[in-house]
C-alpha positions in Angstrom: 0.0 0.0 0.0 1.4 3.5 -0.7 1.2 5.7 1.8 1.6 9.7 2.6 3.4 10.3 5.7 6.3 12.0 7.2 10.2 11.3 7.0 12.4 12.9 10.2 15.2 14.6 9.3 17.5 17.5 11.0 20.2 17.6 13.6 19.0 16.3 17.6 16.5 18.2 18.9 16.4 20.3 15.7 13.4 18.2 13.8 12.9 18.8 9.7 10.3 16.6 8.5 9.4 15.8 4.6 5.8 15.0 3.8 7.0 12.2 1.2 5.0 8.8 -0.8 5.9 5.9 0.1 5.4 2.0 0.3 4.1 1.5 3.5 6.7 -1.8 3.6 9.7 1.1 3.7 11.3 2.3 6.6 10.1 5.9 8.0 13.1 7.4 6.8 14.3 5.2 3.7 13.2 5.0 0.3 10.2 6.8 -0.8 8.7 7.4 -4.4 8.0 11.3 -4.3 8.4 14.4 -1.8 5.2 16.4 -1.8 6.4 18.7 1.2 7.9 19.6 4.4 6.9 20.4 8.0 9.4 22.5 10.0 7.9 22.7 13.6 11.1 25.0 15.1 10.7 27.5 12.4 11.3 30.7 13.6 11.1 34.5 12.1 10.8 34.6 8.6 11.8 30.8 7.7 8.5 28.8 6.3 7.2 26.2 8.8 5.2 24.6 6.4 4.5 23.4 2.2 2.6 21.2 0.7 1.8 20.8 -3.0 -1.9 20.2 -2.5 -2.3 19.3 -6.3 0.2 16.1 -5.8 -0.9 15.3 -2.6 -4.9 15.2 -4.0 -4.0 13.4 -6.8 -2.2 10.8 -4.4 -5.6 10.1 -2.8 -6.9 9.6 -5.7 -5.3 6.4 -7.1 -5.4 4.9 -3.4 -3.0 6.3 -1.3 -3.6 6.6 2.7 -2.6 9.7 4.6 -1.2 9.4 8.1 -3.1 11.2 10.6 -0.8 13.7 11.3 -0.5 14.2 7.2 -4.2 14.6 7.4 -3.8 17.2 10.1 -0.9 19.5 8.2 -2.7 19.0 4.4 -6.1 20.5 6.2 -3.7 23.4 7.7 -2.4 24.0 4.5 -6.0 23.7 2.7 -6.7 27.0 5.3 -3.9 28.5 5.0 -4.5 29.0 1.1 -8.1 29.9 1.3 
């Protein structure tokens, strides 16, 4: 199954996180198929804490792919942010 979720990257207590596609067989932070965004949680003053290509991510969906919950949670604030 493919699956939309996030990949942890950045230094120790410095998290980066890219919203990629994967197989859901993969490792969280191996292999994936596409990156589709990124979630920085300790952004700070003009740095961007988060993208996501809405268009990919919809498409995704569309032929099957699950989103994690906390994917579900960031895509909605995104949706929001937009409008």
């Amino acid at each position: 199954m493919v699956v939309i979720r996030l990949s942890r990257g950045g230094a120790k207590k410095r998290p980066f996180y890219n919203i990629v596609v994967s197989d859901s067989r993969e490792r969280r932070d191996g292999r994936f198929i596409e990156r589709v965004g990124f979630y920085n949680p300790m952004a700070s003053g003009g740095e961007q804490p988060l993208r996501v290509a809405v268009d990919r991510v919809s498409y995704w969906t569309s032929v099957g792919a699950r989103l994690s919950p906390t994917v579900t949670r960031l895509v909605d604030q995104a949706k929001t942010a937009a409008a």
